[in-house]
C-alpha positions as CSV (number, residue, x, y, z in Angstrom):
1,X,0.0,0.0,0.0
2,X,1.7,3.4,-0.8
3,X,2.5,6.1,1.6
4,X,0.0,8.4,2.2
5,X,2.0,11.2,4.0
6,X,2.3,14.2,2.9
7,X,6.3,14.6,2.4
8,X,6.6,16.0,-0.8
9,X,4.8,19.1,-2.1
10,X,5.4,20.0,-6.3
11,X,4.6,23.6,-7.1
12,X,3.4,24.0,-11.0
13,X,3.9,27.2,-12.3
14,X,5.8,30.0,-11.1
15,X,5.6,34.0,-10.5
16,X,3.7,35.7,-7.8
17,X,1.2,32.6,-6.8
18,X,3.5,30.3,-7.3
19,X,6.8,31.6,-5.6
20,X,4.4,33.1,-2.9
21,X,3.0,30.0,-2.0
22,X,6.6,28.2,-2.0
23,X,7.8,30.8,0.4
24,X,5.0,30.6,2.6
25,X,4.6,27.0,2.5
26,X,8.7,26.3,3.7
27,X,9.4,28.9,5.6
28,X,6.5,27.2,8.1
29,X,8.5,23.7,7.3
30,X,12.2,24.7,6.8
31,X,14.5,21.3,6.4
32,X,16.0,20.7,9.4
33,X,12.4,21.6,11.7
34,X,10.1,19.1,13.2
35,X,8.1,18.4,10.3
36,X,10.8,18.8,7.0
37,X,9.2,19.4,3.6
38,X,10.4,18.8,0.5
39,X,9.3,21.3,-1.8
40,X,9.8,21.6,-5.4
41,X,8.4,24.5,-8.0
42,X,8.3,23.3,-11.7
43,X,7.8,26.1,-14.6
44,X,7.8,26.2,-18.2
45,X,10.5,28.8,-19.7
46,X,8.7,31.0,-21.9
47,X,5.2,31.5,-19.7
48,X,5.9,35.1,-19.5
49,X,4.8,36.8,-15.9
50,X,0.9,38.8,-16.3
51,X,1.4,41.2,-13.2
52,X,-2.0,43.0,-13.8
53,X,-2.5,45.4,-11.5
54,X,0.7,45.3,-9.5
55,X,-0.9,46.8,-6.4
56,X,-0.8,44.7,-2.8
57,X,-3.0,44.9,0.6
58,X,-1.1,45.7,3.4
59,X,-1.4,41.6,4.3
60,X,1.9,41.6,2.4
61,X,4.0,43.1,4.5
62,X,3.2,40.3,7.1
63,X,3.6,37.7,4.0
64,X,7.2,38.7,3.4
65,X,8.0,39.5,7.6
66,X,7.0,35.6,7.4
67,X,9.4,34.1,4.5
68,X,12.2,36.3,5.9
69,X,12.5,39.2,3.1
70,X,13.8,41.9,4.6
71,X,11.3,45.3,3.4
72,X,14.2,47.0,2.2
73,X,15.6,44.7,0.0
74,X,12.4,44.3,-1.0
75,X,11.5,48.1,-2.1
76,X,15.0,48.5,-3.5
77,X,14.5,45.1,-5.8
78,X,11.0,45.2,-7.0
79,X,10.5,48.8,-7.8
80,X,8.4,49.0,-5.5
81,X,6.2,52.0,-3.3
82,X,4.3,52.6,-0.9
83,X,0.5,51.9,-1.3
84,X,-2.4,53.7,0.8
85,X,-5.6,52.5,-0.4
86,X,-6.7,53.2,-3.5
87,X,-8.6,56.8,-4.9
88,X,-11.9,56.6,-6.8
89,X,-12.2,59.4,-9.8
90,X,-15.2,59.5,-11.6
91,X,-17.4,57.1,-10.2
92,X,-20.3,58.6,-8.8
93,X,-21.5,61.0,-11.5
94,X,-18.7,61.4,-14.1
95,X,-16.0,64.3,-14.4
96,X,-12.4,64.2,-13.5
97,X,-10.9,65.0,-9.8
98,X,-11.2,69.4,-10.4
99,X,-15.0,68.7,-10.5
100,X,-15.3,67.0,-6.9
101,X,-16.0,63.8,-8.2
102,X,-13.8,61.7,-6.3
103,X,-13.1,59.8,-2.7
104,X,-10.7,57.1,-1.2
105,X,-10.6,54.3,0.4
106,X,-7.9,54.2,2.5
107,X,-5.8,51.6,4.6
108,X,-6.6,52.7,7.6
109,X,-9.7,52.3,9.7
110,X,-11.4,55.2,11.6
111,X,-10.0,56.4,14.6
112,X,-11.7,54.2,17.4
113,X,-13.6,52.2,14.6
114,X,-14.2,49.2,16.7
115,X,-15.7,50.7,19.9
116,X,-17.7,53.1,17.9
117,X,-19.5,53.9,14.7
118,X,-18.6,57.0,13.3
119,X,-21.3,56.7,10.6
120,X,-24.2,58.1,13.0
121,X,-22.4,61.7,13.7
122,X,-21.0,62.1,10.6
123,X,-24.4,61.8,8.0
124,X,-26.2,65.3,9.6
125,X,-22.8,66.8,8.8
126,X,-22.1,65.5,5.2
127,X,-22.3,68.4,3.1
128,X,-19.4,70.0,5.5
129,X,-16.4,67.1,5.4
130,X,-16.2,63.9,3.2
131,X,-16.5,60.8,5.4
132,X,-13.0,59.5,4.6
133,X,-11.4,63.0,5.6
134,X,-13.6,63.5,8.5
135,X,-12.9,59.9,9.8
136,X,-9.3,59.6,8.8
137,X,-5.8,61.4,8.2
138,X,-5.0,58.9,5.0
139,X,-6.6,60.7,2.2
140,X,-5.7,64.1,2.4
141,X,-1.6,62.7,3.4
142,X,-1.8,60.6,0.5
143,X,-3.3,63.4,-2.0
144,X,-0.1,65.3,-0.6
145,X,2.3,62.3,-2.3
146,X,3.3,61.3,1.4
147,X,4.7,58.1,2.9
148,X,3.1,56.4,5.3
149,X,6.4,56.4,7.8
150,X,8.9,57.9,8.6
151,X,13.0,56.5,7.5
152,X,13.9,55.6,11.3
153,X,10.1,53.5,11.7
154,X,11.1,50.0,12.1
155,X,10.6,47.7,8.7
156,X,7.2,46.8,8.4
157,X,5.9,49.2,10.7
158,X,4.0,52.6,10.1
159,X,2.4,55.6,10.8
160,X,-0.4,54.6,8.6
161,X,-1.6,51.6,7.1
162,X,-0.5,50.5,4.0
163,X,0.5,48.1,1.0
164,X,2.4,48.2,-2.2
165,X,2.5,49.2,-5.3
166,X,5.6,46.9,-7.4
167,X,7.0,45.6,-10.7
168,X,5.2,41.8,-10.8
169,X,8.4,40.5,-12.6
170,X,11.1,41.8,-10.4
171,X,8.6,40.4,-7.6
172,X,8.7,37.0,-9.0
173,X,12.9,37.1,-9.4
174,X,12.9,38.0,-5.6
175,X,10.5,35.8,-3.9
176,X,12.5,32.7,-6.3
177,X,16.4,33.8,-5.3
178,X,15.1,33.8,-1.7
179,X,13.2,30.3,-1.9
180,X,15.9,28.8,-3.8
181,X,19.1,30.5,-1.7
182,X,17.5,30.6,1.6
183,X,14.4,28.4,2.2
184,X,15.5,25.2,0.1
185,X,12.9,25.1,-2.7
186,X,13.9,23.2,-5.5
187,X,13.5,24.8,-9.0
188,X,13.3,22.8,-11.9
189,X,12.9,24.9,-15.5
190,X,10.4,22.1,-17.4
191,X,7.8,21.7,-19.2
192,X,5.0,19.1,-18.2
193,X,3.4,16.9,-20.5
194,X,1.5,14.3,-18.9
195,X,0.0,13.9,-15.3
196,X,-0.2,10.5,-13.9
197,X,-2.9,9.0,-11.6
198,X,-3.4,6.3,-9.1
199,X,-6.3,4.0,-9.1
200,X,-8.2,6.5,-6.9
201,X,-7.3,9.4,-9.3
202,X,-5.4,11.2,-6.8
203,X,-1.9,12.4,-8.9
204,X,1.3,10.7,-8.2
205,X,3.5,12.5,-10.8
206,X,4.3,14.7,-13.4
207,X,6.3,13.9,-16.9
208,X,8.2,16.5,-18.1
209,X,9.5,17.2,-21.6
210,X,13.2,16.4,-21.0
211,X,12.1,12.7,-20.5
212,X,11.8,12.6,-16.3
213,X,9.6,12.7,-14.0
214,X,8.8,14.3,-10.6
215,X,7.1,13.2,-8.0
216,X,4.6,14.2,-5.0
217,X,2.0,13.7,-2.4
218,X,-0.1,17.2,-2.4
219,X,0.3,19.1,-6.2
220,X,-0.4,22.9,-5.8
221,X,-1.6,24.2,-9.1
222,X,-0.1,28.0,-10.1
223,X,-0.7,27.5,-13.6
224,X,-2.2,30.8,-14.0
225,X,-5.9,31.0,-16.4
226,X,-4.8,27.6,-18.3
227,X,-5.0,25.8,-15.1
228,X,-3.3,22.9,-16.3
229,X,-4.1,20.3,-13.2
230,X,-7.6,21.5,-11.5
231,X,-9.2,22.6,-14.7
232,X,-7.3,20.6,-17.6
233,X,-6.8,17.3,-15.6
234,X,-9.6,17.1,-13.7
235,X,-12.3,19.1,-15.5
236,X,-13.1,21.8,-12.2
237,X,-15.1,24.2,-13.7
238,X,-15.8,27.8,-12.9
239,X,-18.6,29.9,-11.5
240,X,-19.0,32.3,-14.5
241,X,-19.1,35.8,-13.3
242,X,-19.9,38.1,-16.1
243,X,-23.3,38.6,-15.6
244,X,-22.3,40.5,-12.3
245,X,-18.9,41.8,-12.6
246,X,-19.0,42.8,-17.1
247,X,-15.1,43.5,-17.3
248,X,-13.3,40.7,-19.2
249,X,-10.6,42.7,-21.1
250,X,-7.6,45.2,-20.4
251,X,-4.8,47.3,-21.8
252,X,-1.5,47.9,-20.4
253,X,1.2,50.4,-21.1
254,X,3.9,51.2,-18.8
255,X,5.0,55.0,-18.5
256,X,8.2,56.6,-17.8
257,X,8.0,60.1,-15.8
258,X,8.4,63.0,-17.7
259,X,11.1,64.0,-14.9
260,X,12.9,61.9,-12.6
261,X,12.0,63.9,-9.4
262,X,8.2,63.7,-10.3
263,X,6.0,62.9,-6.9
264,X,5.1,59.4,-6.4
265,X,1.2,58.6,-6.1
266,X,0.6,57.2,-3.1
267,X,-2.6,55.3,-4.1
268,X,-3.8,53.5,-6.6
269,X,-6.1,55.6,-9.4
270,X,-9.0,54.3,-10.6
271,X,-10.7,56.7,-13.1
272,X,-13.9,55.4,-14.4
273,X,-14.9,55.6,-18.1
274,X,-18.0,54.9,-20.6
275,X,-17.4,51.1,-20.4
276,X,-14.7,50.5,-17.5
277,X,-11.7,52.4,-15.4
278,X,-8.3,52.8,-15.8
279,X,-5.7,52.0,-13.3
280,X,-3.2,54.5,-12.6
281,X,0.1,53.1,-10.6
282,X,2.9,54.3,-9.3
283,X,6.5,53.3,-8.9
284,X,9.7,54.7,-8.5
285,X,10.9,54.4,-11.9
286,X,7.8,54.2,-14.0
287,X,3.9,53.9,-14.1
288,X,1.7,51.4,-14.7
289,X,-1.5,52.2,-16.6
290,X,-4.0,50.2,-18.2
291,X,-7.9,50.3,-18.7
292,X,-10.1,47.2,-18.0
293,X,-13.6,47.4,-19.7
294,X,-16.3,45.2,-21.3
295,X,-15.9,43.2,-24.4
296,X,-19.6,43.2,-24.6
297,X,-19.9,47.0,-24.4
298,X,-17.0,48.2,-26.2
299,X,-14.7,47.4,-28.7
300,X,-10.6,47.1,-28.5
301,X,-10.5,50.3,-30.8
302,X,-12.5,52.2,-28.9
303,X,-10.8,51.2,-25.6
304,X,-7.6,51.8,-27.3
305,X,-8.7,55.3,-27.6
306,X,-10.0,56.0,-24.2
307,X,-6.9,54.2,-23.2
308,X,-4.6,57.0,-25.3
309,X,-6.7,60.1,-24.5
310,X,-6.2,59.4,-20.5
311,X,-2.5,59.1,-21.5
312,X,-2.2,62.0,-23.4
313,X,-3.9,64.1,-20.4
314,X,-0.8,63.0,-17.6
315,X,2.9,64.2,-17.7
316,X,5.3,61.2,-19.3
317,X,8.2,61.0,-21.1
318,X,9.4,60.3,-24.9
319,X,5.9,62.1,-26.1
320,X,7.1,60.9,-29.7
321,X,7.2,57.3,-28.7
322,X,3.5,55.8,-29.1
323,X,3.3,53.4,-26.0
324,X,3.2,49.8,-26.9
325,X,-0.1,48.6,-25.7
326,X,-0.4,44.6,-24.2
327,X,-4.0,43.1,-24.3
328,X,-5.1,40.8,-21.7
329,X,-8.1,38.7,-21.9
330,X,-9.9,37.0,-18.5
331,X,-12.4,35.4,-17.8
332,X,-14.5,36.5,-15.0
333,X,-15.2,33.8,-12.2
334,X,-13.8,31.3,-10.2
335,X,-13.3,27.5,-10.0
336,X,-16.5,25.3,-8.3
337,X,-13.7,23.8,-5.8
338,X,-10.1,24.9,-5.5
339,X,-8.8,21.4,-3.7
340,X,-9.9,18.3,-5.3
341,X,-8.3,15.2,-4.2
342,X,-4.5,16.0,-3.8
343,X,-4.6,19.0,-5.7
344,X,-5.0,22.7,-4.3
345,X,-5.6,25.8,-7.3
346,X,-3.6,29.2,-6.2
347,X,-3.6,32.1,-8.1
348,X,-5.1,32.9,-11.6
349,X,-5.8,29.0,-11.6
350,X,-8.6,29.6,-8.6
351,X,-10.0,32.4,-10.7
352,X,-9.9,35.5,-11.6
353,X,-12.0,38.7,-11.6
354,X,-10.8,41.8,-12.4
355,X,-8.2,44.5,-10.8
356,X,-10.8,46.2,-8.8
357,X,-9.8,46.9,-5.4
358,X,-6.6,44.6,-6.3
359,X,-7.4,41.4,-4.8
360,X,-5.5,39.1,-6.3
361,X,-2.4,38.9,-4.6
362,X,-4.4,38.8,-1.5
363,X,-6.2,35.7,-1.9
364,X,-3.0,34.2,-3.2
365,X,-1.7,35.3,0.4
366,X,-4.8,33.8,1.8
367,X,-4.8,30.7,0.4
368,X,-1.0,29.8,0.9
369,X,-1.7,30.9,4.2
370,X,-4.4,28.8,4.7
371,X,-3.0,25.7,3.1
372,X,0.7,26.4,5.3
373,X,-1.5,25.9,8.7
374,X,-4.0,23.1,7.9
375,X,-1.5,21.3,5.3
376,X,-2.8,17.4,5.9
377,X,-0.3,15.0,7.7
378,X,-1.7,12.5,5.4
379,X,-4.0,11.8,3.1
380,X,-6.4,10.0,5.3
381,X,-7.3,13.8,6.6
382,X,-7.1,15.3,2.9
383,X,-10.4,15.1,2.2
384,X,-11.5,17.2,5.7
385,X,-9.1,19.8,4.9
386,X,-10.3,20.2,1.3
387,X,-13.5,20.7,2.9
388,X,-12.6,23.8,4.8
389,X,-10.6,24.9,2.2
390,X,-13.2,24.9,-0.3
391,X,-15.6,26.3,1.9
392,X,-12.9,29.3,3.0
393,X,-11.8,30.6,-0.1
394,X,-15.8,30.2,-1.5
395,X,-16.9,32.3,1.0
396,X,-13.9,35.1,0.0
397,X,-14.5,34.7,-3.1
398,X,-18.3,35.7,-2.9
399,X,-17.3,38.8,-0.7
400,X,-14.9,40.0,-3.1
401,X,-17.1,39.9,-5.8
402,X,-20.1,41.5,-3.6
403,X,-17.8,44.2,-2.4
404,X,-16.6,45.2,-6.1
405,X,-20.3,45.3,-7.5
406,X,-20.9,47.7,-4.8
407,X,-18.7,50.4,-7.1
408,X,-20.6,49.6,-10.0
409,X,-24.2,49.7,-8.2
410,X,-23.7,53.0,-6.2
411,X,-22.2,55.1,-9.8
412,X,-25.1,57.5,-10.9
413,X,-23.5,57.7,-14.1
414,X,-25.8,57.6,-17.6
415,X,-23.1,57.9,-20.1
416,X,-23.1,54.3,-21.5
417,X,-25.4,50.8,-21.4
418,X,-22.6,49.6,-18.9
419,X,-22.9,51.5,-16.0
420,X,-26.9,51.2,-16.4
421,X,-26.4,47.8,-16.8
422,X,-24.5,47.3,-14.0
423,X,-27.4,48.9,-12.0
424,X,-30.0,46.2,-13.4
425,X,-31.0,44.2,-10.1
426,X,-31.1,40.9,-12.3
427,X,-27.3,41.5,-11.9
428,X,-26.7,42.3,-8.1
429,X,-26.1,39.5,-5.7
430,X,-29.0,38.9,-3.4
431,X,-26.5,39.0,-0.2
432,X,-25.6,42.4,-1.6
433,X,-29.4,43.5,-2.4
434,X,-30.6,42.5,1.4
435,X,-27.3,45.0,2.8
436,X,-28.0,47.9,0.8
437,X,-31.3,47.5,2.2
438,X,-30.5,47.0,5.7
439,X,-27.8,49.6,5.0
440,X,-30.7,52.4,4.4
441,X,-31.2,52.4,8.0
442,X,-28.3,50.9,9.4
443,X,-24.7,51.4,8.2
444,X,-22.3,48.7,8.2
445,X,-20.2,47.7,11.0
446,X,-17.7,45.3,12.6
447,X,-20.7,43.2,13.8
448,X,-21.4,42.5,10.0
449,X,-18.3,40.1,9.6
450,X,-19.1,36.1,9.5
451,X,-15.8,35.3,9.7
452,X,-12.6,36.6,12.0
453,X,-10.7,37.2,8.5
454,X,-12.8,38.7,6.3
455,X,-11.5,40.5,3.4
456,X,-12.9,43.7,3.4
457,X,-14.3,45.1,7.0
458,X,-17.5,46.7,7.5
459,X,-14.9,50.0,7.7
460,X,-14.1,49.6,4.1
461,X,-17.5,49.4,3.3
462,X,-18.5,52.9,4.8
463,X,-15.8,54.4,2.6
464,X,-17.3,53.1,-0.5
465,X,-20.8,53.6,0.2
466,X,-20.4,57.5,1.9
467,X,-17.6,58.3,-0.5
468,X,-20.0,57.4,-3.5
469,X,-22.9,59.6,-1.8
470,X,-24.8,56.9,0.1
471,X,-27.6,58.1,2.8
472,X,-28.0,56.3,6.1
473,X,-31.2,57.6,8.1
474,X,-29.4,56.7,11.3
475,X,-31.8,55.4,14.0
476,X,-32.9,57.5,16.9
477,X,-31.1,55.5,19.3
478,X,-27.4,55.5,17.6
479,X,-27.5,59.3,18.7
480,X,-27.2,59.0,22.3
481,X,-25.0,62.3,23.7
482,X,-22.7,60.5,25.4
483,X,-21.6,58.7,22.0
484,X,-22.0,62.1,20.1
485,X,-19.2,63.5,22.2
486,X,-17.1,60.8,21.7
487,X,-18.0,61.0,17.8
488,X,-16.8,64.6,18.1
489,X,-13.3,64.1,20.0
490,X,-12.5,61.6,16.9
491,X,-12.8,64.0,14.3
492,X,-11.5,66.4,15.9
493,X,-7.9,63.8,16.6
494,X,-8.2,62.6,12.6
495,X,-7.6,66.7,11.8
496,X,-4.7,67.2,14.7
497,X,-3.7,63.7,13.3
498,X,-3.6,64.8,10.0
499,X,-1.6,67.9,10.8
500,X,0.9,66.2,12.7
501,X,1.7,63.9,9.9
502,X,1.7,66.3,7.4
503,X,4.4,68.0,9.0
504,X,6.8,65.0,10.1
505,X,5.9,62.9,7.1
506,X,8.3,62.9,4.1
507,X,7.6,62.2,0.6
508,X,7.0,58.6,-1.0
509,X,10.2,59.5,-3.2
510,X,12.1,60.9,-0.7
511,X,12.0,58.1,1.9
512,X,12.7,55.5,-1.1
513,X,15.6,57.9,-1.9
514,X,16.8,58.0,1.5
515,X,16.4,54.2,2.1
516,X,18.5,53.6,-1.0
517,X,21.5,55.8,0.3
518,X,21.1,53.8,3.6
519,X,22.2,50.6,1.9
520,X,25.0,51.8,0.4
């Protein structure tokens, strides 16, 4: 009878998911430990890296703390900046920033956000203060271009909240020299052409085009949208999301500065347009920009041209140069199980929906995560950890797409079929239906969360839904004047707060500046 422990863990596919999920998985079982794990990451040699988006949660910075990257190495490597949520131009009615039309949703939760909703106090007072700038410093520091720490604030920690933006590719390099040098993950440049199966149809190897084979007892599939073992081998389908979420094409450019000096964004744009939004990003060295839209509602010509016209509205460089344009095609959904017998989907495998909100990385954190802590001793408990797998990342899954339709459902805008369309209640999520409801009356909060790790808290929420003009009647009761006095003493810290940091805050340039001539 063959061994059914779980000794051996094979890796297909590499880049983000999959040299995330090595890292995570053997810096928890490092050779040598209690419970050594051999762990080997197989990739063809010409699947190029997709990096849409290339904007993190702040759930990366404790991802790298825990495979041992140090933050500055990190910055320095990758590109990378500092990420502070995410700014919203255009949704709501239409128009660019100068008309008002615009809000964040930042990394950091209201002041007191837990013992208190701020909600309540804020709504008779709306037409004074946005609710993200009366409820927190994070906007108006990151409008100003500022970091979110300071050069002698510890790696990994912050004044405020936040994420990164980075260059997917260089990413990918880092995460493998530090698996390979440092955490003992095997790397092995093949292709695979066949997958072989027990007599229970659990996999027991992989053939590879140089004539060997490799194999495993757990098979994590990184294969990105071709998923070549959940969805080739064993014929998992996927939830098909396009009649909720439309967007199931983008373009990508990458943009040089037009001076070397210029400020770095601190969030993420998103600019809505007719038939999707365009992602604004910023590094150090370059930006990325790209619009996402609906194939159904648009055509590649005419997103091509939206696409240009944003372009020729920001400062860049080499003006002369038309910017070479990559098309990427998705499909919108996710698989009907991401663990099926020994194999676990990570990554663009699992799904995909669109760069919204950038929650990609994110679940890819989740889910190695996830699989690091419950990984089955043996296959004889396989099947009860699939179970809570499937059941896990199902649940995320649904939130994120709830929590993105929210954008689209809240935008007023009547310039296009697609924004109407997105409005069309056949299309909204019945979970999402009953809480704009309930919402009328009662604004989200922390008691809202049916899980300890949900993705987006009932905070993020509120920033959305009062950020794209959402009324709360707030009950009679939420208005007690002992809470109203508390309410008051919060907004009046978030403006001292945001004072304070606006003085002893540098620039996101500067401190990447400084952090560079610290290693040298």
């Amino acid at each position: 009878m063959r061994n059914t422990a779980v000794k051996k863990v094979v890796i297909v596919g590499g880049g983000s998911a999959g040299w995330l999920t090595a890292g995570v998985l053997a810096a928890e079982y490092a050779a040598g430990g209690d419970h050594p794990l051999q762990i080997t990451l197989v990739e063809s040699p010409d699947v190029p890296t997709i990096g849409v988006g290339e904007g993190t949660w702040p759930s990366m910075r404790g991802t790298l703390k825990r495979i041992g990257i140090s933050e500055t190495e990190f910055l320095l490597r990758c590109d990378a900046s500092f990420k502070q949520g995410t700014r919203f131009i255009g949704w709501r009615q239409g128009g660019e920033a100068t008309d008002g039309d615009e809000y964040c949703h930042p990394f950091t939760a209201p002041a007191g956000f837990h013992q208190q909703n701020p909600e309540p106090f804020w709504q008779p007072h709306r037409d004074e203060m946005p609710f993200g700038d009366a409820v927190c410093p994070q906007g108006h520091i990151s409008r100003l271009h500022l970091a979110p720490k300071q050069l002698t604030t510890p790696e990994y920690a912050f004044n405020l909240n936040y994420g990164y933006h980075l260059d997917a590719g260089k990413f990918a390099e880092l995460l493998q020299d530090h698996c390979t040098g440092c955490l003992g993950v095997e790397h092995l440049r093949e292709r695979v052409t066949r997958i072989a199966n027990d007599q229970n149809g659990y996999i027991t190897a992989l053939h590879l085009d140089s004539g060997g084979s490799i194999e495993g007892d757990l098979f994590v599939d990184c294969s990105g949208a071709r998923s070549l073992l959940l969805g080739d081998h064993y014929g998992i389908g996927i939830f098909d999301q396009q009649g909720v979420l439309f967007n199931d094409s983008a373009l990508a450019v990458q943009m040089p500065y037009a001076e070397e000096d210029a400020p770095i964004e601190s969030c993420t744009l998103s600019t809505a347009r007719e038939n999707g939004w365009i992602w604004d990003i910023a590094l150090p060295t370059r930006r990325g920009v790209g619009y996402t839209y609906s194939g159904s509602h648009t055509s590649d010509s005419e997103a091509e041209l939206v696409l240009s016209q944003y372009l020729r509205m920001t400062p860049a460089a080499n003006r002369e140069k038309a910017p070479e344009l990559r098309k990427i095609s998705f499909r919108p959904g996710y698989r009907e199980q991401f663990w099926h017998k020994n194999c676990v989907a990570i990554g663009m495998a699992a799904g995909f929906i669109e760069p919204l909100e950038a929650s990609a990385l994110v679940l890819v954190e989740q889910s190695a995560k996830m699989l690091a802590e419950q990984l089955p001793p043996n296959r004889e408990v396989m099947q009860a950890v699939a179970v809570r797998f499937n059941r896990k990342l199902s649940h995320h899954w649904q939130r994120i797409i709830e929590f993105l339709k929210l954008h689209y459902v809240l935008s007023e805008r009547r310039d296009s079929s697609y924004w109407k369309d997105h409005r069309d209640p056949n299309g909204i999520p019945g979970r999402l239906a009953d809480s704009l409801s309930l919402w009328r009356c009662r604004s989200p909060w922390v008691e809202d969360s049916e899980v300890a790790d949900e993705l987006f808290p009932a905070a993020s929420y509120q920033y959305v839904l009062y950020g794209m003009g959402f009324v709360t009647d707030p009950l009679p009761w939420a208005m007690r004047p002992e809470k109203e006095q508390i309410a008051r003493k919060q907004f009046h810290d978030t403006i001292q707060s945001r004072e304070r940091l606006q003085r002893s805050l540098p620039s996101n340039r500067e401190l990447l500046q400084r952090m560079r001539l610290a290693v040298r």
